[in-house]
VEXDREN-2710 file (C-alpha; in Angstrom, 1 decimal):
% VEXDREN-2710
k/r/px/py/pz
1/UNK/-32.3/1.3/-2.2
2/UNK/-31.1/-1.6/-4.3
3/UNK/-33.1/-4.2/-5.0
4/UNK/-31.6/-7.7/-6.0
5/UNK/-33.1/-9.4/-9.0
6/UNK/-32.0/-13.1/-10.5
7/UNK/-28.6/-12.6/-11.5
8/UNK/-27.6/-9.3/-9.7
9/UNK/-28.8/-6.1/-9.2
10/UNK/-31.6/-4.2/-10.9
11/UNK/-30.1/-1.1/-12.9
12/UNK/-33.5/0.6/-12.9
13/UNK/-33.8/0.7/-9.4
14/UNK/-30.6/1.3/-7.7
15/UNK/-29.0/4.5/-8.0
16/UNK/-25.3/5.0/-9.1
17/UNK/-22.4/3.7/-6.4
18/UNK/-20.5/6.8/-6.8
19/UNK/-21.1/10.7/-6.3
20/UNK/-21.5/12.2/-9.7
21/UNK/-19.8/14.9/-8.2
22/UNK/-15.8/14.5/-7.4
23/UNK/-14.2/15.7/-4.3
24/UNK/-11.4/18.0/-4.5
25/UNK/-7.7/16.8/-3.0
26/UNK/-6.2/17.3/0.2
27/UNK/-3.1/19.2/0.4
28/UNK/-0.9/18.7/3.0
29/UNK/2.3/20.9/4.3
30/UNK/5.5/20.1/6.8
31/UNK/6.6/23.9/6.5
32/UNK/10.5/24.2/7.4
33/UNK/12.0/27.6/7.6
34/UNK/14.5/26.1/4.4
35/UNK/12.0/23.4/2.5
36/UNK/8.7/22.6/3.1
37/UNK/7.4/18.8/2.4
38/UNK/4.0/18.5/0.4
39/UNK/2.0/15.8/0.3
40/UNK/-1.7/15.1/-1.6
41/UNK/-4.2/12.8/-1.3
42/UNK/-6.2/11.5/-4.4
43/UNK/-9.3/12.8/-5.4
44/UNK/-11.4/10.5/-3.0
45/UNK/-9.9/11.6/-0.7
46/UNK/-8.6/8.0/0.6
47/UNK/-5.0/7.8/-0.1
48/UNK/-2.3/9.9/0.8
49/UNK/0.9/10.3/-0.9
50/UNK/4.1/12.7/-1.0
51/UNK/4.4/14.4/-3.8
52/UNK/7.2/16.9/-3.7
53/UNK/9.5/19.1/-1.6
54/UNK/9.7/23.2/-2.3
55/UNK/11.9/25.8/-1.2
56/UNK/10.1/27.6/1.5
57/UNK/10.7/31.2/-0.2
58/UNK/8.9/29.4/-3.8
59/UNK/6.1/27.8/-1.5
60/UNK/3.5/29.9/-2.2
61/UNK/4.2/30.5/-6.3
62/UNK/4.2/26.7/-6.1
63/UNK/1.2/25.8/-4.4
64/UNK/-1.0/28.6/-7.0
65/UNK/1.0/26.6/-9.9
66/UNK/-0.6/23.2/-8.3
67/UNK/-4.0/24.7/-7.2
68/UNK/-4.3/26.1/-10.7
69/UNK/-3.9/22.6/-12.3
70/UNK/-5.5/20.1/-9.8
71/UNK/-9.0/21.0/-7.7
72/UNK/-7.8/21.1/-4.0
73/UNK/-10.4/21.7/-1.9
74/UNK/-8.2/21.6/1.3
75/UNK/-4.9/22.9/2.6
76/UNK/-3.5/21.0/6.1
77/UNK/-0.8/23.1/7.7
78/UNK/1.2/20.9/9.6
79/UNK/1.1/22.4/13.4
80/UNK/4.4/22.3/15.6
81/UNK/3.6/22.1/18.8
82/UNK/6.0/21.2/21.6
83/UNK/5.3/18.4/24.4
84/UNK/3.5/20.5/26.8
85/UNK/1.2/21.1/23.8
86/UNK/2.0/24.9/23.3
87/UNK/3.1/26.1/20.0
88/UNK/7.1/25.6/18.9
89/UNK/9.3/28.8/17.8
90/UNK/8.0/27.4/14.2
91/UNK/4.5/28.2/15.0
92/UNK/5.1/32.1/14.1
93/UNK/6.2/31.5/10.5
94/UNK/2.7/29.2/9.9
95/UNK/0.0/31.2/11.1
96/UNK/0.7/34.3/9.0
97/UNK/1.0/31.9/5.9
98/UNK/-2.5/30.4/7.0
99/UNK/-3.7/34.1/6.9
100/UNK/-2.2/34.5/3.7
101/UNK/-3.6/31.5/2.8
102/UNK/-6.7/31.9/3.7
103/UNK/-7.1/35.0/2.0
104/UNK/-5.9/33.9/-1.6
105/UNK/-8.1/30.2/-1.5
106/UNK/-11.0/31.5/0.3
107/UNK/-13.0/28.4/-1.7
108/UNK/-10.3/26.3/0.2
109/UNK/-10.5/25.0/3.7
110/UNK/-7.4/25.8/5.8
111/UNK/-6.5/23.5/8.5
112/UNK/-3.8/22.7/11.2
113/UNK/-3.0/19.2/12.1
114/UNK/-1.0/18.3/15.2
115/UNK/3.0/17.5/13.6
116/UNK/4.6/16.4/16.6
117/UNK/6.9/13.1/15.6
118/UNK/6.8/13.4/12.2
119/UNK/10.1/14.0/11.5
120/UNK/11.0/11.0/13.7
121/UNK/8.6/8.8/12.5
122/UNK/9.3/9.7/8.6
123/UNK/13.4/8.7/9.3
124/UNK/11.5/5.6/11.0
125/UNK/9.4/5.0/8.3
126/UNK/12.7/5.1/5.3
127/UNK/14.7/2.7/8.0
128/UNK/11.9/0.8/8.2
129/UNK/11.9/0.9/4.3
130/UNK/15.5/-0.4/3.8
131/UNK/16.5/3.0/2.7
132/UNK/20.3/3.3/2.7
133/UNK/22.2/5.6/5.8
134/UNK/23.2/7.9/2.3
135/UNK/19.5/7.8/1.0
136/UNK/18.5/8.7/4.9
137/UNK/20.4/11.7/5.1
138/UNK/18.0/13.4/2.1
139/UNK/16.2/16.2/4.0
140/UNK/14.0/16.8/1.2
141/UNK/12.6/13.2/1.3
142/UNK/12.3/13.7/4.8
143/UNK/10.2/16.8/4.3
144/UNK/7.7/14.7/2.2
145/UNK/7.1/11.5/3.5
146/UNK/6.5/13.6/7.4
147/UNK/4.0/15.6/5.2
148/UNK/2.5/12.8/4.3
149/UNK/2.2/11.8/7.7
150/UNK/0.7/14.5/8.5
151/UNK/-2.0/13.8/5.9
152/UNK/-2.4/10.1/6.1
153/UNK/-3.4/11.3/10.3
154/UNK/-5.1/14.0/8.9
155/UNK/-7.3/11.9/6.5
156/UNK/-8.1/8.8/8.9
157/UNK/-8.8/11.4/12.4
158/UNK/-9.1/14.6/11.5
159/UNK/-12.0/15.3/9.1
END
């Protein structure tokens, strides 16, 4: 409850504006069968942003390098699905990394989160940017900024 008093608020009544505890980050993944774009949010959990691009085959030695330096407290696994809303020929690789996933974070939340249109809308998004056609043509950019799609959507609709 806070309780104004003649110039402001009363310290001794109000408690503190923040959680004394901290969340732990999002983690978000566009897995590719070559690179896989990762993207995190901040520790509030309010801002998304890319933050690099792995070689599928070093995903998983990266992301226990990352989760042993930052506190994540979820993973998002970007879901493929086609247009009729089943899964794409993509969807086999994923789930067994969930499982996998699951079972080496089990303090970690593991999620899907509907990727259809990232890819578009990242090339969108670097046009969009006044990215040059050369720049464009970076599939590893590509990677990150749809996985940060992915987590922007993720952290405004899906928690």
């Amino acid at each position: 409850m806070r309780i104004a008093a003649r110039g402001g608020v009363n310290p001794r009544v109000c408690p503190p504006p923040c959680r004394s505890e901290t969340m732990g980050r999002v983690l978000a993944i566009d897995y590719g069968r070559r690179r896989t774009g990762i993207a995190v949010s901040d520790p509030l959990q309010l801002i998304a942003g890319g933050l690099a691009t792995v070689e599928t085959r070093e995903l998983e030695r990266w992301l226990a390098e990352y989760c042993s330096r930052e506190e994540v407290s979820t993973i998002v696994l970007g879901k493929p699905m086609q247009m009729d809303g089943t899964p794409s020929e993509t969807w086999r690789f994923i789930e067994p990394l969930a499982r996998r996933l699951q079972a080496t974070y089990p303090d970690k939340e593991v999620t899907f989160y509907d990727e259809r249109f990232t890819s578009v809308l990242a090339h969108r998004a670097m046009i969009d940017g006044g990215m040059k056609r050369q720049a464009r043509r970076d599939k590893a950019a590509v990677d990150r900024i749809a996985a940060t799609l992915i987590l922007e959507d993720y952290l405004q609709f899906g928690k």
